[in-house]
C-alpha positions as CSV (number, residue, x, y, z in Angstrom):
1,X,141.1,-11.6,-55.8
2,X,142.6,-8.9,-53.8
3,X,144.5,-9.9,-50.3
4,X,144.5,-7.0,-48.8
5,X,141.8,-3.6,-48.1
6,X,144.3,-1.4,-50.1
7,X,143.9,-3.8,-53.3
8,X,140.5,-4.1,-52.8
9,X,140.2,-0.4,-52.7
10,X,142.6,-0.4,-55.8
11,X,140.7,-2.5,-57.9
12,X,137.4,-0.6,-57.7
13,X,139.2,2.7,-58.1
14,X,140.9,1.2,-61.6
15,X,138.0,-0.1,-63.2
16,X,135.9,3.2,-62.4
17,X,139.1,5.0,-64.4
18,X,138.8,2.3,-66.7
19,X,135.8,3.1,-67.6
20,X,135.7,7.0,-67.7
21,X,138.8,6.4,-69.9
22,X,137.2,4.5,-72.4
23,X,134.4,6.8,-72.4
24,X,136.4,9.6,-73.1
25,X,138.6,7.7,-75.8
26,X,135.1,6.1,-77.5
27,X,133.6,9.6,-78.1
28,X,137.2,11.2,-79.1
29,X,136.9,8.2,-82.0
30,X,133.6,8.4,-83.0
31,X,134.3,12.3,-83.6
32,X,136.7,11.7,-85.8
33,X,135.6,8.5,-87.4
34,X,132.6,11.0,-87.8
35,X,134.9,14.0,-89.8
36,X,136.5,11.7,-91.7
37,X,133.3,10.2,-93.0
38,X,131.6,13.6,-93.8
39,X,135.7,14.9,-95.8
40,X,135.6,11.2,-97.9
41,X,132.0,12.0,-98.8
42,X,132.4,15.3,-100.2
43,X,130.1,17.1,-97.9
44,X,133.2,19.5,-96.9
45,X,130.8,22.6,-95.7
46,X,129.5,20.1,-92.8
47,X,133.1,19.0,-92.2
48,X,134.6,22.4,-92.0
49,X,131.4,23.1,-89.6
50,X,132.3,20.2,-87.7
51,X,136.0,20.3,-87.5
52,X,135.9,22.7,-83.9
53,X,134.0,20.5,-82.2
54,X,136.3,17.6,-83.4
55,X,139.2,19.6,-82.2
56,X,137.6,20.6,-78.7
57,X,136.5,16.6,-77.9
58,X,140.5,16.0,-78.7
59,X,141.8,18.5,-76.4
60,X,138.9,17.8,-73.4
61,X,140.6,13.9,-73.9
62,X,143.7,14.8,-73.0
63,X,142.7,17.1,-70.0
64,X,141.1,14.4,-68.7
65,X,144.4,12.4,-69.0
66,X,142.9,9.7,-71.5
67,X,145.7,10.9,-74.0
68,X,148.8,13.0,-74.1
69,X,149.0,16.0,-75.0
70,X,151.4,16.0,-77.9
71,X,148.5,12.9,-79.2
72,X,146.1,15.3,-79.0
73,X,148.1,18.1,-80.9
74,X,149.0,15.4,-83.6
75,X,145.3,14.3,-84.3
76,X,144.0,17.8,-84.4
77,X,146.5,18.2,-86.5
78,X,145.8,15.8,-89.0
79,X,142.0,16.2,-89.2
80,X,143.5,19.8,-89.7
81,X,145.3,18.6,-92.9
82,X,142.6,16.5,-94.1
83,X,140.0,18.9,-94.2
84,X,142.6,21.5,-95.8
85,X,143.8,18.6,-98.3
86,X,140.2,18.1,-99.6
87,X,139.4,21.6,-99.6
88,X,142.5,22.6,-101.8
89,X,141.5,19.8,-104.0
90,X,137.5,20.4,-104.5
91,X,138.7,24.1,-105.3
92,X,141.7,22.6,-108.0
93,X,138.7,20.1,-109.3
94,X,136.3,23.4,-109.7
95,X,139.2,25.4,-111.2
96,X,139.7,23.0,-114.5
């Protein structure tokens, strides 16, 4: 238990930013867990449909201050490659 007003104050403030943090973070990961899903089960149109809004949920994260910004760049990045990766190899599989 808090002794004080300020630590009272402090507690309720942390646990409201707790929870708009894990918000934020539990929507980021179901996006991606998402786009991976749709790339590992071939349906690469949908994923390649789906890969903005992916990106966009990443970015809004870390403006909201959930994640940093170079995390951010690195995940879009590699949903980036993965989609890319898959695509290059469906069009190599269709090619033989």
């Amino acid at each position: 238990m808090p002794n004080t007003r300020q630590a009272a104050k402090r507690m309720r403030r942390d646990a409201k930013r707790r929870e708009r943090n894990r918000y934020h973070l539990s929507r980021m990961r179901t996006y991606i867990r998402k786009f991976r899903k749709m790339v590992q089960e071939g349906k690469l149109e949908e994923a390649k449909a789906f890969l903005p809004e992916v990106i966009s949920i990443i970015y809004h994260t870390a403006s909201k201050g959930v994640i940093h910004k170079n995390e951010a760049a690195r995940r879009a990045s590699r949903v980036t490659q993965l989609l890319n990766k898959a695509l290059a190899q469906a069009s190599q599989n269709l090619g033989k």
